[in-house]
C-alpha positions in Angstrom: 24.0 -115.5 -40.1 25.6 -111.9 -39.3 22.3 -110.3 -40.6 20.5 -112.2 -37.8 22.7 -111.8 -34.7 22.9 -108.4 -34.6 19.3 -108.1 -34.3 18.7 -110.0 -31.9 22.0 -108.9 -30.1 20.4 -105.7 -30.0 17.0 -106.6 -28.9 18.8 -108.7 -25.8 20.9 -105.7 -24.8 18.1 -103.4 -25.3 15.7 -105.7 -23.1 18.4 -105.5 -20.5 19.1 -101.9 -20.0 15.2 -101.6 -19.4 15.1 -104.4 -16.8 18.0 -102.5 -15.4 16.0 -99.2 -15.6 12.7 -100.9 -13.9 14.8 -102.1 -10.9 16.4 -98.7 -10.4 12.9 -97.3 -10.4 11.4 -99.7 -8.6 13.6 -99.2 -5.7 13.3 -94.8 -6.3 9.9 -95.9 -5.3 10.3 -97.6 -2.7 13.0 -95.2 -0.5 10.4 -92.7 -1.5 7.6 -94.6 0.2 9.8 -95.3 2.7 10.5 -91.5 3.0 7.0 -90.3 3.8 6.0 -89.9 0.0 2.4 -90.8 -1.0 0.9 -92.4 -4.0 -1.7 -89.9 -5.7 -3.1 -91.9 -8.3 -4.0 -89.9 -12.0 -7.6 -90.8 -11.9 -8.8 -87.4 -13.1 -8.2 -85.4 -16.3 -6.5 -82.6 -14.5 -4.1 -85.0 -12.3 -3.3 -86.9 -16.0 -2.4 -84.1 -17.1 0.1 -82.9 -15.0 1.4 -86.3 -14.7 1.9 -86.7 -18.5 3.4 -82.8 -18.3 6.6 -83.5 -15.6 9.5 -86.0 -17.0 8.9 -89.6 -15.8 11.2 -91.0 -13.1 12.4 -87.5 -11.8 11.9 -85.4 -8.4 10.4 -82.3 -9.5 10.1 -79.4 -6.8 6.8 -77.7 -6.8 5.7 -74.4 -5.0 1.5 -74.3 -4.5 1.9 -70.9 -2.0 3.3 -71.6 1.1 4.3 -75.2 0.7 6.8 -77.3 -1.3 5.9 -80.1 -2.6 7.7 -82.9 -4.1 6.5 -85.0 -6.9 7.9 -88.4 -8.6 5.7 -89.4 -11.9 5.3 -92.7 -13.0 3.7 -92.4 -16.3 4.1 -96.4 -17.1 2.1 -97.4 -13.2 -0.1 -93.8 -13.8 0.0 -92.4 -10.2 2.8 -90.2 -9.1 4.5 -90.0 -5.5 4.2 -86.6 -3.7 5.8 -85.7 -0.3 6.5 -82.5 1.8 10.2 -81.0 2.9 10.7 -83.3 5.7 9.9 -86.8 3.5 12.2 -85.4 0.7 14.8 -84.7 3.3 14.3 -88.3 4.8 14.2 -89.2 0.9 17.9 -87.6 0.7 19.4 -89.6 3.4 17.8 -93.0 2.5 19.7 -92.3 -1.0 22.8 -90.9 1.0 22.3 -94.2 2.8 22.2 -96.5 0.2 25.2 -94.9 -1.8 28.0 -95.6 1.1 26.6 -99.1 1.9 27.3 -99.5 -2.0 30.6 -97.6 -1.7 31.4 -99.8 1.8 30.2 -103.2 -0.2 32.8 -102.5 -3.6 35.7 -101.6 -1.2 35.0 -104.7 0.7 35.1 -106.8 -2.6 38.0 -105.0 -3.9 40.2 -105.8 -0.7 38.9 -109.3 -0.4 40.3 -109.7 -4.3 43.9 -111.7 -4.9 46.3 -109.3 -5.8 44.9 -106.1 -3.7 47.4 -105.3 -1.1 45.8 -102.8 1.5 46.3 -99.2 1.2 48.3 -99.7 -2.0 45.7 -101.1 -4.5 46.3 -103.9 -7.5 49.7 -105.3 -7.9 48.4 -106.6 -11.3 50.6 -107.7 -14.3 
Protein backbone atom coordinates (compact mmCIF):
# COMPACT_ATOMS: atom_id res chain seq x y z
CA UNK A 1 0.00 0.00 0.00
CA UNK A 2 3.02 2.48 0.92
CA UNK A 3 4.59 1.60 -2.50
CA UNK A 4 1.45 3.06 -4.08
CA UNK A 5 0.73 6.31 -2.19
CA UNK A 6 3.72 7.90 -2.57
CA UNK A 7 3.37 7.84 -6.16
CA UNK A 8 0.47 9.14 -6.50
CA UNK A 9 1.14 11.63 -3.58
CA UNK A 10 3.72 12.87 -5.63
CA UNK A 11 1.93 13.03 -8.91
CA UNK A 12 -1.06 15.10 -6.94
CA UNK A 13 1.47 17.55 -5.44
CA UNK A 14 3.37 17.76 -8.59
CA UNK A 15 0.06 18.46 -10.62
CA UNK A 16 -0.64 21.24 -8.17
CA UNK A 17 2.39 23.27 -8.10
CA UNK A 18 1.91 23.47 -12.00
CA UNK A 19 -1.75 24.59 -11.75
CA UNK A 20 -0.28 27.04 -9.28
CA UNK A 21 2.41 28.04 -11.76
CA UNK A 22 -0.26 28.37 -14.88
CA UNK A 23 -2.32 30.82 -12.77
CA UNK A 24 0.62 32.92 -11.79
CA UNK A 25 1.39 33.18 -15.42
CA UNK A 26 -1.72 33.54 -16.60
CA UNK A 27 -2.27 36.62 -14.65
CA UNK A 28 1.88 37.95 -15.71
CA UNK A 29 0.02 37.95 -18.92
CA UNK A 30 -2.63 39.57 -18.31
CA UNK A 31 -1.10 42.89 -16.25
CA UNK A 32 1.13 42.80 -19.16
CA UNK A 33 -1.58 43.10 -21.68
CA UNK A 34 -3.01 45.32 -19.51
CA UNK A 35 0.30 47.33 -19.48
CA UNK A 36 0.48 48.11 -23.17
CA UNK A 37 2.41 44.81 -23.97
CA UNK A 38 1.63 43.11 -27.33
CA UNK A 39 1.39 39.56 -28.38
CA UNK A 40 3.96 38.83 -31.27
CA UNK A 41 3.23 35.45 -32.25
CA UNK A 42 6.52 32.87 -33.28
CA UNK A 43 5.23 32.14 -36.70
CA UNK A 44 8.60 32.44 -38.34
CA UNK A 45 11.86 30.50 -37.95
CA UNK A 46 13.77 33.54 -36.84
CA UNK A 47 10.91 34.72 -34.20
CA UNK A 48 11.04 30.74 -32.86
CA UNK A 49 14.09 31.08 -32.37
CA UNK A 50 14.55 33.67 -30.27
CA UNK A 51 11.56 32.66 -28.42
CA UNK A 52 13.01 29.19 -27.65
CA UNK A 53 16.59 31.18 -26.90
CA UNK A 54 15.18 33.69 -23.75
CA UNK A 55 13.90 31.74 -20.37
CA UNK A 56 10.12 31.19 -20.40
CA UNK A 57 8.02 33.26 -18.11
CA UNK A 58 10.59 36.08 -17.51
CA UNK A 59 10.90 39.89 -18.59
CA UNK A 60 13.98 40.17 -20.50
CA UNK A 61 15.30 43.78 -21.46
CA UNK A 62 16.34 44.13 -24.90
CA UNK A 63 18.35 46.97 -26.67
CA UNK A 64 17.68 47.02 -30.83
CA UNK A 65 19.63 50.71 -31.19
CA UNK A 66 17.82 53.36 -29.86
CA UNK A 67 14.91 51.58 -28.16
CA UNK A 68 14.24 49.20 -25.31
CA UNK A 69 12.25 46.70 -25.59
CA UNK A 70 10.64 44.39 -23.27
CA UNK A 71 9.87 40.80 -24.01
CA UNK A 72 7.83 37.97 -21.91
CA UNK A 73 8.11 34.38 -23.80
CA UNK A 74 5.68 31.87 -23.60
CA UNK A 75 7.20 28.89 -25.00
CA UNK A 76 4.00 26.50 -23.95
CA UNK A 77 1.20 29.31 -25.89
CA UNK A 78 4.30 30.05 -28.65
CA UNK A 79 3.95 33.92 -29.01
CA UNK A 80 5.84 36.18 -26.69
CA UNK A 81 4.55 39.65 -25.23
CA UNK A 82 6.75 42.75 -26.13
CA UNK A 83 6.27 46.32 -24.88
CA UNK A 84 8.31 49.66 -24.82
CA UNK A 85 9.55 51.75 -21.56
CA UNK A 86 6.33 53.29 -20.77
CA UNK A 87 4.14 49.74 -20.87
CA UNK A 88 6.91 48.15 -18.72
CA UNK A 89 6.73 51.05 -16.38
CA UNK A 90 2.77 50.77 -16.34
CA UNK A 91 3.67 46.88 -16.09
CA UNK A 92 5.68 47.87 -12.69
CA UNK A 93 2.89 49.60 -11.04
CA UNK A 94 0.15 47.11 -11.98
CA UNK A 95 2.46 44.52 -10.11
CA UNK A 96 3.23 47.29 -7.39
CA UNK A 97 -0.57 47.41 -7.39
CA UNK A 98 -1.42 44.03 -6.93
CA UNK A 99 1.33 43.33 -4.16
CA UNK A 100 -0.31 45.98 -1.44
CA UNK A 101 -3.88 45.04 -2.32
CA UNK A 102 -2.39 41.41 -1.34
CA UNK A 103 -0.44 42.89 1.60
CA UNK A 104 -3.89 45.19 2.58
CA UNK A 105 -6.11 41.77 2.06
CA UNK A 106 -3.66 39.31 4.65
CA UNK A 107 -3.59 42.23 7.30
CA UNK A 108 -7.19 42.47 7.02
CA UNK A 109 -7.65 38.66 7.58
CA UNK A 110 -5.07 38.61 10.19
CA UNK A 111 -6.90 41.44 12.33
CA UNK A 112 -10.34 39.95 11.63
CA UNK A 113 -8.75 36.49 13.35
CA UNK A 114 -9.75 35.50 17.22
CA UNK A 115 -6.90 36.03 19.22
CA UNK A 116 -5.21 39.14 17.17
CA UNK A 117 -5.36 42.16 19.41
CA UNK A 118 -4.49 45.29 17.26
CA UNK A 119 -1.14 46.71 17.19
CA UNK A 120 0.13 43.89 19.36
CA UNK A 121 -0.30 40.65 17.20
CA UNK A 122 -1.37 36.85 18.39
CA UNK A 123 -2.00 36.30 21.97
CA UNK A 124 -1.79 32.56 21.08
CA UNK A 125 -1.17 29.66 23.62
Amino acid sequence: MKNILAPILAALLFTGCAAIEKAENDQNERMLSAAGFKVVPANTPQRQQALTALKPFTVHRQIRGDNVLYVYPDDQQNFALIGDQTAYSKYQALVQQQQMTQDNLMAAQMMSMPGVWPGWGYYGY
